[in-house]
Phi, psi and omega in degrees: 000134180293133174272149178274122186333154161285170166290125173304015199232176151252158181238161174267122202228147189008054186077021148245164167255131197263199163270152153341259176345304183274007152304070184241170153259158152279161164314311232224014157319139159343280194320344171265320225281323198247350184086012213270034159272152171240142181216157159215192189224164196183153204218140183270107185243176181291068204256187178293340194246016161103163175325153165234176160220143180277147143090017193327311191290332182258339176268068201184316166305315210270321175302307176304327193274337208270328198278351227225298171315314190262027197026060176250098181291077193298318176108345201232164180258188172266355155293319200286306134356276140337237175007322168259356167258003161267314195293330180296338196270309176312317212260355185225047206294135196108333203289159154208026113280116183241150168234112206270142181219130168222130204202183183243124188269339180265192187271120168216181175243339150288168164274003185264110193281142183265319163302077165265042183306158173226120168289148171233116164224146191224124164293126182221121206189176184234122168347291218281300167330293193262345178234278194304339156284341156243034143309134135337090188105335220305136191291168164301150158308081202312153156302143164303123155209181163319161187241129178260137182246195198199107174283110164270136188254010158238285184291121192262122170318317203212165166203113173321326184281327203274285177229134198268179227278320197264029163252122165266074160247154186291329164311346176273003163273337166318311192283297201307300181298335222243305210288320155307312181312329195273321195303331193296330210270323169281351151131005177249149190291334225197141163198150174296180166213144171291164142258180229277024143253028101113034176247176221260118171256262187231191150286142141352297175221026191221156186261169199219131172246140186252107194269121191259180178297352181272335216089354183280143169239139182232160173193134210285149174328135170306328192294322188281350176226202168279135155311042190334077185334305192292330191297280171308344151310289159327310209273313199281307167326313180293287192313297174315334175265010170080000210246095166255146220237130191248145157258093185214141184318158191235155161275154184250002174289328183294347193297317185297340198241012185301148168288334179206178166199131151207191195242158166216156201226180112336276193289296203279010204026244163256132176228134189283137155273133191279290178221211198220099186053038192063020163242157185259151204255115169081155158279328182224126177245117358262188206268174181325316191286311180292311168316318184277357190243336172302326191249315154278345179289314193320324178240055145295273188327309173303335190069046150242021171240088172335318193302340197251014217283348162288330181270020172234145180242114207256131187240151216212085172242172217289168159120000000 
């Protein structure tokens, strides 16, 4: 098979900028063997006054509490942190992915690294291009839609005892990918998960809102899932539209009898469930709220809601 140009781009890896290709690991690195990356993900859109990246300053917090949680002695503050992740973004122009890494890089045998140096590297690349277009085989992309989900009711997303919910470490996803696989493999996009008292958490990689039979929009406690940047957008969005949003345990019986449900994200912004376990969700998908909050976060994210023009860090990238 013809190997495919490399990716044009560089990442910044411990204050240099590297070539694509030469960002590696070992194999037998901590961060593959035991799972002990922290990461967080972030996204560059397009606005009128030039690139942004939304929200820099709370996905740079939540990275620093996850480096914090998991005991990764990262080295950089969050000026420092900022700072390498506007050059990466600058140094990759077109990117509207960023993936930010933090990791113990060296060869160990324990589970405790004995190294604790912490690599830091950040990607900055287009989804669509650099990755899902060189896959082997890769299918098209389906178009956006609704999602039919599948409540998964045995693999718990987080667990408190374990890790706690508000560490973006790799290791906390392993149960979620095995549990997708199977919902994907029955015919379904997407699917929820309880937490371990068996009330309504998330998405894998998305926070999940419930418009209920009253009209109330709910969405489970913060204390019990990932701190969603776009999660706390939405809620600040929701309040500014008169909409108020209660944070409370969910039943997962209330999903069925919902007016809307929808998920919100980095990649998916707001996106509506079309049904649940093969029932359909609502008379209209998607439903008013969603529609309406759906359209202010875009053009929040776009630099065309002056009210919200703080939450974008405006990039001046080469090219």
């Amino acid at each position: 098979m013809e190997e495919s140009a490399p990716v044009n781009r560089v990442i910044w890896l411990n204050g240099e900028m590297v070539p694509w290709r030469d960002a590696t690991v070992h194999v037998l690195s901590h961060s593959l063997q035991r799972g002990s990356l922290v990461f967080d993900y972030m996204a560059v859109h397009d606005t009128p006054r030039g690139p942004a990246i939304f929200r820099l300053d709370r996905h740079v917090e939540r990275m620093l509490r996850s480096c914090e949680l998991m005991g990764l002695p990262i080295g950089l503050d969050a000026e420092a942190l900022c700072a390498a992740i506007i050059a990466a973004v600058e140094a990759n122009p077109g990117g509207t992915a960023i993936k930010a890494s933090a990791y113990f890089a060296s060869l160990e045998v324990d589970v405790v690294p004995v190294d604790s140096r912490v690599s830091v590297a950040i990607a900055v690349y287009d989804p669509t291009t650099d990755l899902i277009g060189r896959l082997p085989n890769a299918p098209a992309r389906p178009p956006r839609r609704a999602l039919r989900v599948w409540l998964e009711k045995q693999a718990h997303q987080r667990r408190d005892d374990i890790v706690s919910p508000h560490a973006k470490v790799s290791a906390n996803y392993a149960s979620s990918m095995t549990a997708k696989a199977r919902a994907q493999r029955l015919g379904f996009d997407e699917i929820l998960l309880v937490d371990e008292d068996d009330h309504l958490a998330e998405g894998p990689t998305t926070n999940v809102f419930v418009v209920d039979s009253d009209g109330l929009l709910l969405t489970p406690p913060e204390k019990r899932v990932l701190r969603g940047v776009t999660r706390e957008s939405v809620i600040e969005l929701a309040a500014s539209s008169g909409i108020e949003v209660q944070e409370k345990q969910i039943e997962p019986h209330v999903l069925m009898a919902a007016r809307e449900i929808f998920l919100t994200g980095t990649t998916a912004g707001v996106l509506a469930v079309e049904s649940v376990d093969g029932t359909i969700i609502g008379d209209l998908c998607p439903g008013p709220i969603s529609v309406e909050l759906g359209e202010r976060l875009s053009r929040a994210e776009s630099g065309k809601d002056p009210a919200f023009d703080h939450w974008l860090t405006y990039v001046a990238t080469e090219g």
